[in-house]
C-alpha positions as CSV (number, residue, x, y, z in Angstrom):
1,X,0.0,0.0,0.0
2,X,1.4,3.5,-1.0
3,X,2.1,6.3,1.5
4,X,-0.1,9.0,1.1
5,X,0.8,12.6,1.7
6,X,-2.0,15.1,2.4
7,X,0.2,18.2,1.0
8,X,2.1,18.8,-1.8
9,X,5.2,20.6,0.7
10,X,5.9,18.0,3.0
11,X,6.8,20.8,5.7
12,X,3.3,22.5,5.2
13,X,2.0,22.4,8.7
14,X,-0.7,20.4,8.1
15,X,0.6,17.5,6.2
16,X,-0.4,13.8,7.6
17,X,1.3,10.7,6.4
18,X,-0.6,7.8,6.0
19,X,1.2,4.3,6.1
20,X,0.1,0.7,6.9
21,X,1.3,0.6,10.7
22,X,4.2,-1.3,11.5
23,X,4.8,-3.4,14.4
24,X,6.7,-0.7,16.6
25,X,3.9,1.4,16.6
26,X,1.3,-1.2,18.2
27,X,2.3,-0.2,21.7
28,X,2.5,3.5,20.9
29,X,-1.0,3.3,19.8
30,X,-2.8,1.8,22.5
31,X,-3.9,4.8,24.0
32,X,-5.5,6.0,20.7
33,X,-7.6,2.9,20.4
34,X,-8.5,3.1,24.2
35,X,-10.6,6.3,23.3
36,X,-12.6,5.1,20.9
37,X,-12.9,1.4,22.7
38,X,-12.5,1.9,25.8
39,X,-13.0,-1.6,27.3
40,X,-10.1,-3.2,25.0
41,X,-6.9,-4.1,26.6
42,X,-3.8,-4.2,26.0
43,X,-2.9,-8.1,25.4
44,X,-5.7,-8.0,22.8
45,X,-4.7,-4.9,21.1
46,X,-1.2,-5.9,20.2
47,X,-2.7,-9.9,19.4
48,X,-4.9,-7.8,16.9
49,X,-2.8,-5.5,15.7
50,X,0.2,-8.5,14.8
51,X,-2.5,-10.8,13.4
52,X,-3.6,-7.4,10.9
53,X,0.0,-6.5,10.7
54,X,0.7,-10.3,9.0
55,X,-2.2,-10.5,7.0
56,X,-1.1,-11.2,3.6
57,X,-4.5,-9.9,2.3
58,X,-4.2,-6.4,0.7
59,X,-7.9,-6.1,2.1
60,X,-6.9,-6.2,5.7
61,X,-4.7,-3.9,8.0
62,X,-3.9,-1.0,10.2
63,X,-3.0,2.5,8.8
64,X,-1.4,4.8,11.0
65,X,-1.6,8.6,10.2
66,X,0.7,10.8,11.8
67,X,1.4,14.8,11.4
68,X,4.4,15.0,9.1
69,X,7.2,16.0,11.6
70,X,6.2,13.7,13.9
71,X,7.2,10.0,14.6
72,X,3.9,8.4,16.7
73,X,0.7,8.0,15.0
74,X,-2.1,10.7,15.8
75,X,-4.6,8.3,14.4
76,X,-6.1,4.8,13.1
77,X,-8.0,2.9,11.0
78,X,-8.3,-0.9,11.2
79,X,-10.2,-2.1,8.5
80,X,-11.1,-5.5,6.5
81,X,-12.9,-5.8,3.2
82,X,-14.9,-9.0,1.7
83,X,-16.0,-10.2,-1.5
84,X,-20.0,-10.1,-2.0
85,X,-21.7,-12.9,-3.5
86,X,-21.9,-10.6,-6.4
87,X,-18.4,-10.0,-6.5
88,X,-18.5,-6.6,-4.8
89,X,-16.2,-5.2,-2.3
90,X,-17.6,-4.1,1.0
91,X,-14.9,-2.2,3.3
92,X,-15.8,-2.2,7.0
93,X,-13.2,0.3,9.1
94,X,-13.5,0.0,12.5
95,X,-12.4,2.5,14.3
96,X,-11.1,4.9,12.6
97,X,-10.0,7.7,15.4
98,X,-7.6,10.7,15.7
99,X,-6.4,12.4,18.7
100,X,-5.2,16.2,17.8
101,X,-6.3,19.0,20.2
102,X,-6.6,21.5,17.0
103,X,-7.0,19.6,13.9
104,X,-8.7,15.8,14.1
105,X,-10.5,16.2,10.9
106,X,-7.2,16.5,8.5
107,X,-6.3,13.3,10.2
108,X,-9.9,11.2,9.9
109,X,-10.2,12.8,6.4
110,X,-6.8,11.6,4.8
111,X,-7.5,8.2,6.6
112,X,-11.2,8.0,4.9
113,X,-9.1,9.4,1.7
114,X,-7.1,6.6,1.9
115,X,-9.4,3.7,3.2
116,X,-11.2,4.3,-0.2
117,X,-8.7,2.9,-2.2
118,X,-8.8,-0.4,-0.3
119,X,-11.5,-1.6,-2.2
Protein backbone atom coordinates (compact mmCIF):
# COMPACT_ATOMS: atom_id res chain seq x y z
CA UNK A 1 0.00 0.00 0.00
CA UNK A 2 1.42 3.48 -1.03
CA UNK A 3 2.05 6.35 1.45
CA UNK A 4 -0.10 8.99 1.08
CA UNK A 5 0.80 12.58 1.66
CA UNK A 6 -1.96 15.08 2.41
CA UNK A 7 0.20 18.18 1.00
CA UNK A 8 2.09 18.81 -1.80
CA UNK A 9 5.21 20.58 0.73
CA UNK A 10 5.86 18.01 2.99
CA UNK A 11 6.84 20.78 5.73
CA UNK A 12 3.30 22.54 5.24
CA UNK A 13 2.04 22.41 8.74
CA UNK A 14 -0.74 20.43 8.10
CA UNK A 15 0.56 17.50 6.18
CA UNK A 16 -0.38 13.80 7.58
CA UNK A 17 1.35 10.67 6.37
CA UNK A 18 -0.56 7.80 5.99
CA UNK A 19 1.22 4.33 6.09
CA UNK A 20 0.07 0.73 6.86
CA UNK A 21 1.30 0.56 10.70
CA UNK A 22 4.18 -1.29 11.47
CA UNK A 23 4.80 -3.41 14.42
CA UNK A 24 6.66 -0.71 16.64
CA UNK A 25 3.89 1.40 16.61
CA UNK A 26 1.33 -1.25 18.17
CA UNK A 27 2.32 -0.17 21.69
CA UNK A 28 2.46 3.53 20.88
CA UNK A 29 -1.01 3.34 19.78
CA UNK A 30 -2.81 1.84 22.49
CA UNK A 31 -3.87 4.81 23.95
CA UNK A 32 -5.54 5.99 20.67
CA UNK A 33 -7.64 2.85 20.38
CA UNK A 34 -8.48 3.06 24.17
CA UNK A 35 -10.56 6.35 23.27
CA UNK A 36 -12.63 5.12 20.90
CA UNK A 37 -12.90 1.41 22.68
CA UNK A 38 -12.47 1.92 25.79
CA UNK A 39 -13.01 -1.60 27.30
CA UNK A 40 -10.09 -3.23 24.97
CA UNK A 41 -6.95 -4.09 26.57
CA UNK A 42 -3.83 -4.17 26.04
CA UNK A 43 -2.86 -8.11 25.45
CA UNK A 44 -5.68 -8.04 22.84
CA UNK A 45 -4.73 -4.92 21.13
CA UNK A 46 -1.16 -5.94 20.23
CA UNK A 47 -2.70 -9.92 19.45
CA UNK A 48 -4.90 -7.79 16.90
CA UNK A 49 -2.81 -5.54 15.67
CA UNK A 50 0.23 -8.51 14.81
CA UNK A 51 -2.51 -10.77 13.45
CA UNK A 52 -3.61 -7.40 10.88
CA UNK A 53 0.02 -6.46 10.69
CA UNK A 54 0.73 -10.25 8.97
CA UNK A 55 -2.24 -10.46 6.97
CA UNK A 56 -1.14 -11.22 3.64
CA UNK A 57 -4.51 -9.91 2.26
CA UNK A 58 -4.18 -6.39 0.66
CA UNK A 59 -7.89 -6.12 2.08
CA UNK A 60 -6.88 -6.18 5.65
CA UNK A 61 -4.71 -3.86 8.02
CA UNK A 62 -3.87 -0.98 10.17
CA UNK A 63 -2.98 2.46 8.75
CA UNK A 64 -1.43 4.78 10.97
CA UNK A 65 -1.62 8.60 10.24
CA UNK A 66 0.75 10.76 11.81
CA UNK A 67 1.41 14.84 11.37
CA UNK A 68 4.36 15.03 9.09
CA UNK A 69 7.15 16.04 11.64
CA UNK A 70 6.15 13.68 13.91
CA UNK A 71 7.24 9.96 14.56
CA UNK A 72 3.88 8.36 16.69
CA UNK A 73 0.69 7.98 15.00
CA UNK A 74 -2.14 10.69 15.83
CA UNK A 75 -4.64 8.34 14.37
CA UNK A 76 -6.14 4.82 13.08
CA UNK A 77 -8.04 2.90 10.96
CA UNK A 78 -8.29 -0.94 11.22
CA UNK A 79 -10.24 -2.11 8.47
CA UNK A 80 -11.05 -5.49 6.52
CA UNK A 81 -12.91 -5.82 3.17
CA UNK A 82 -14.94 -8.99 1.70
CA UNK A 83 -16.01 -10.23 -1.49
CA UNK A 84 -19.96 -10.09 -2.02
CA UNK A 85 -21.70 -12.94 -3.54
CA UNK A 86 -21.94 -10.60 -6.39
CA UNK A 87 -18.40 -10.01 -6.51
CA UNK A 88 -18.50 -6.56 -4.81
CA UNK A 89 -16.16 -5.25 -2.29
CA UNK A 90 -17.63 -4.12 0.97
CA UNK A 91 -14.88 -2.20 3.32
CA UNK A 92 -15.85 -2.21 7.03
CA UNK A 93 -13.20 0.28 9.14
CA UNK A 94 -13.51 0.04 12.48
CA UNK A 95 -12.43 2.54 14.34
CA UNK A 96 -11.09 4.94 12.59
CA UNK A 97 -9.99 7.71 15.43
CA UNK A 98 -7.57 10.72 15.65
CA UNK A 99 -6.41 12.43 18.72
CA UNK A 100 -5.24 16.25 17.81
CA UNK A 101 -6.26 18.98 20.16
CA UNK A 102 -6.57 21.45 17.02
CA UNK A 103 -7.00 19.57 13.88
CA UNK A 104 -8.71 15.81 14.07
CA UNK A 105 -10.45 16.17 10.90
CA UNK A 106 -7.16 16.48 8.50
CA UNK A 107 -6.31 13.26 10.21
CA UNK A 108 -9.89 11.21 9.93
CA UNK A 109 -10.17 12.78 6.44
CA UNK A 110 -6.80 11.64 4.75
CA UNK A 111 -7.50 8.23 6.62
CA UNK A 112 -11.19 7.97 4.91
CA UNK A 113 -9.12 9.35 1.70
CA UNK A 114 -7.05 6.59 1.92
CA UNK A 115 -9.37 3.66 3.22
CA UNK A 116 -11.15 4.35 -0.16
CA UNK A 117 -8.66 2.88 -2.21
CA UNK A 118 -8.76 -0.37 -0.25
CA UNK A 119 -11.45 -1.61 -2.25
Amino acid sequence: MPQLLTAADPGHQHAVLITPMHQAEIDPSFPIIRLAMPKVQLPAWRQYARRAIASKSPGRGILAARWHNRHHPAGLACFNTRTELDNTKTLCARPVVAVDILHPDYLITALVKQLGGVT
